[in-house]
C-alpha positions as CSV (number, residue, x, y, z in Angstrom):
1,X,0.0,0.0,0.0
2,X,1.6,3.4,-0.7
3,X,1.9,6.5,1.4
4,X,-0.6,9.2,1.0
5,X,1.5,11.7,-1.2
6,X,1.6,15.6,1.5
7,X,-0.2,18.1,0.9
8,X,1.8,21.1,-0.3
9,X,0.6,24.7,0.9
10,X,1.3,27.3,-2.4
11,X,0.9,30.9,-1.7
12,X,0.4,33.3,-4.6
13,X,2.5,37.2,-4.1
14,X,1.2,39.4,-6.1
15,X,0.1,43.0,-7.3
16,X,-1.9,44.2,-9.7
17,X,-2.5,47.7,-11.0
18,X,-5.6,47.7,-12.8
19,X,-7.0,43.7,-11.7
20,X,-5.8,42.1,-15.1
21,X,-2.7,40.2,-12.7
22,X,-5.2,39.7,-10.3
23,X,-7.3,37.9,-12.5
24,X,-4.1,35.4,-13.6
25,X,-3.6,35.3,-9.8
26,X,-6.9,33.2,-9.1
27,X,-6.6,31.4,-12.3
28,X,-3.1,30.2,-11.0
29,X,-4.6,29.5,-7.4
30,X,-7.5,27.5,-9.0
31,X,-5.4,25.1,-10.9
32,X,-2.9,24.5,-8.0
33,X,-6.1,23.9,-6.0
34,X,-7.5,21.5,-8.8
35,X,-4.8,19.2,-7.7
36,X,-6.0,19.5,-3.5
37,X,-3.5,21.9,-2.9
38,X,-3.8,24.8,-0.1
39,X,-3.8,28.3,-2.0
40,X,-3.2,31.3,-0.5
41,X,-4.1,34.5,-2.3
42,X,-1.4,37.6,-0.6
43,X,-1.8,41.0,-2.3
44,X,1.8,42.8,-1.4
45,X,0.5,46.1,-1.4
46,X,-1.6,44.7,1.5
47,X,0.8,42.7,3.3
48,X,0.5,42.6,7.4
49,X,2.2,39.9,9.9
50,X,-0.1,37.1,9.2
51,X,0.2,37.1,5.6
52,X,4.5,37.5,5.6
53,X,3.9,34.0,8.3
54,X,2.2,32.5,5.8
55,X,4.7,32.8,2.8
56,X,6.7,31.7,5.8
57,X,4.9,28.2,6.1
58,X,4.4,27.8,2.4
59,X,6.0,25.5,0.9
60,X,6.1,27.0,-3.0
61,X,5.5,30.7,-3.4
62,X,4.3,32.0,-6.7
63,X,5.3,35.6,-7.6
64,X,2.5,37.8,-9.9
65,X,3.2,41.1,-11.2
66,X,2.5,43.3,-14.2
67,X,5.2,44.4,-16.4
68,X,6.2,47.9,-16.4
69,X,9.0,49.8,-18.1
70,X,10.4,46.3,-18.7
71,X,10.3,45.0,-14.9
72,X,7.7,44.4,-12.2
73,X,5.5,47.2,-10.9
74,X,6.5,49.6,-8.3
75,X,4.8,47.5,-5.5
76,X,6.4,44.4,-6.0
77,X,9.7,46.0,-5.8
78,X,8.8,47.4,-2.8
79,X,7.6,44.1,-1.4
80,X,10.9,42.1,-2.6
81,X,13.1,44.5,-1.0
82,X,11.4,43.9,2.2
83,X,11.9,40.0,1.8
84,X,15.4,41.0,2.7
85,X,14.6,39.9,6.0
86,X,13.6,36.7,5.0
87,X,17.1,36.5,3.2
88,X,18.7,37.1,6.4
89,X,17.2,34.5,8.2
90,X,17.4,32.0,5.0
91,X,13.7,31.7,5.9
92,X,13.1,30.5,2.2
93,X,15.7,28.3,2.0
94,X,14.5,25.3,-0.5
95,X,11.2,26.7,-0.9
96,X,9.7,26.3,-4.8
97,X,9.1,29.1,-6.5
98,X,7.1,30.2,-9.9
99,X,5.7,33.4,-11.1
100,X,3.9,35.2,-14.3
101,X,2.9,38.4,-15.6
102,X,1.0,40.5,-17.6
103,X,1.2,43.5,-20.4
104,X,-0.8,45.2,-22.7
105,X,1.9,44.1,-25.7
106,X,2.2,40.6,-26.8
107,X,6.0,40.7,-25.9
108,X,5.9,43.6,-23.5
109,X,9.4,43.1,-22.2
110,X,7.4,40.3,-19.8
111,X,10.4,38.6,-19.6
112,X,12.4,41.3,-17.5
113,X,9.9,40.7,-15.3
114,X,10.0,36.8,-15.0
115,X,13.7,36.8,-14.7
116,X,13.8,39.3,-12.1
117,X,11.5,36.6,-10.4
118,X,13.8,34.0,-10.9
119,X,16.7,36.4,-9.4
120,X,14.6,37.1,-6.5
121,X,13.9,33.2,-6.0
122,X,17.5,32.8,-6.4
123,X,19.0,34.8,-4.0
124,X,16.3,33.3,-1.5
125,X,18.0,29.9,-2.2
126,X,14.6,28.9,-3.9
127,X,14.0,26.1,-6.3
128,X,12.5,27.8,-9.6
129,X,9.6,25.5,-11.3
130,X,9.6,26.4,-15.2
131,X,5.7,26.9,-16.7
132,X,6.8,23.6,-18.8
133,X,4.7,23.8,-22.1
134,X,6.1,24.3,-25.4
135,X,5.1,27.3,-27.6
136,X,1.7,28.1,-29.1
137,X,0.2,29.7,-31.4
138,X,3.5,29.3,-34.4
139,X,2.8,27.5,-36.9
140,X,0.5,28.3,-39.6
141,X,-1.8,25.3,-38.3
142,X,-1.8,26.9,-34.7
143,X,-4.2,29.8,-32.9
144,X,-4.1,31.9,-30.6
145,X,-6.2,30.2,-28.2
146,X,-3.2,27.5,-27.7
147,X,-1.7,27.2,-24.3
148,X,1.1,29.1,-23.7
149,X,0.3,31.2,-27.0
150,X,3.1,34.2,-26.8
151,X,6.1,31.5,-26.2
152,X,7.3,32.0,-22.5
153,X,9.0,29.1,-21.1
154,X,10.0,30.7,-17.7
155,X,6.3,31.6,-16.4
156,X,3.5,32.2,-17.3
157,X,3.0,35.1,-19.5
158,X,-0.5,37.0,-20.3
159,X,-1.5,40.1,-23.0
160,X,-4.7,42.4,-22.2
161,X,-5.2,45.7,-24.2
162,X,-4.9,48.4,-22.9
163,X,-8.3,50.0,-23.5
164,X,-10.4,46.5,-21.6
165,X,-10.8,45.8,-18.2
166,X,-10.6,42.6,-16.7
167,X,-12.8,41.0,-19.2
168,X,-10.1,41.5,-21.8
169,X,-7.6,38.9,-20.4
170,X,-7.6,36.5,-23.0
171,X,-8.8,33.0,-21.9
172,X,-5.6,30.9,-23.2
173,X,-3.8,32.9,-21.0
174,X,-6.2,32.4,-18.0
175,X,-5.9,28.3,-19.4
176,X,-1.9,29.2,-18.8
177,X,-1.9,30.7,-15.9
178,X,-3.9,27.5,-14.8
179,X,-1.5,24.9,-16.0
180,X,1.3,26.9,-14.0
181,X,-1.0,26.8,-11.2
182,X,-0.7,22.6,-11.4
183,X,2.4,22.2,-12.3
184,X,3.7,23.9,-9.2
185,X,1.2,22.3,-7.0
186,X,2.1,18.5,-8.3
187,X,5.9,19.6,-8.5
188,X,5.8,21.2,-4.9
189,X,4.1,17.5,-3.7
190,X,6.5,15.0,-5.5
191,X,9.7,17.5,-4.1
192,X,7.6,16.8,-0.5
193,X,7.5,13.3,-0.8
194,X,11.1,13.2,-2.0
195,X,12.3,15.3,1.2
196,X,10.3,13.3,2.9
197,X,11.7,10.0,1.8
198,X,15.3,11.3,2.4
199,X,14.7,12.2,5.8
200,X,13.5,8.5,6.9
């Protein structure tokens, strides 16, 4: 009979200016929750005590921002400079770690903003989880609703115009943000059961 696989707790940091991000932030918390994970949703514009505790306790933490000027917003800077405390302390130490973004252009400079992500899990000594999918929407046989349709392969990457709200995020990207959502769910459990494994 085989061990019951852990349950992995994934929080989701992010900001987002206008609620386009915050839209890709519950489509990443429902597809890591498809999979019986425990999601937490942290704003970091909003962050108190309880919140920082329970990035603390998570074991993968997925970072959410919109690209501006090439890099995160203002807010999430202001947030990862405060993790410096965490830093200190190593209190992220060989924690996973994912993110995504979103910009009104289909590149948008998006991936400034995903590898400043993987810089910040880095210097946290965090494990970084890839989104995993090949390209979409290339060939003359693909469309735009494919997964992963503007080619990112380090996160999750989203395009709303500029002139729609919410309602403009386009639904392969919500589908994207989703998959991420699993994939670092069911890799945060298999690295738990591995750790675990070790241990005994």
């Amino acid at each position: 009979m085989s061990a019951q696989l852990p349950t992995p707790v994934v929080s989701i940091a992010y900001h987002s200016g206008f609620g386009h991000t915050a839209v890709l932030a519950e489509a990443v918390r429902a597809g890591a929750a498809d999979t019986g994970a425990t999601v937490h949703l942290i704003k970091v514009d909003e962050i108190d005590d309880t919140q920082w505790a329970l990035l603390d306790a998570s074991d993968a933490i997925v970072f959410g921002s919109p690209t501006y000027m090439g890099t995160a917003s203002g807010a999430f800077h202001v947030f990862a400079e405060a993790t410096s405390k965490r830093w200190f302390a190593d209190a992220w130490r060989d924690k996973l770690a994912a993110g995504f973004t979103n910009s009104a252009s289909k590149s948008g400079d998006k991936a400034g903003t995903l590898g400043f992500f993987q810089t910040l899990a880095s210097q946290h000594g965090m494990n970084w989880i890839s989104l995993g999918l090949k390209p979409g929407w290339n060939a003359s046989t693909a469309s735009e609703n494919d997964l992963n349709r503007l080619g990112f392969s380090s996160g999750a990457a989203a395009q709303s115009n500029a002139d729609q709200g919410v309602e403009g995020v386009h639904k392969a990207d919500l589908l994207t943000a989703e998959h991420l959502g699993r994939r670092v769910a069911t890799t945060t459990r298999v690295f738990l059961a591995g750790r675990a494994a070790v241990a005994a």
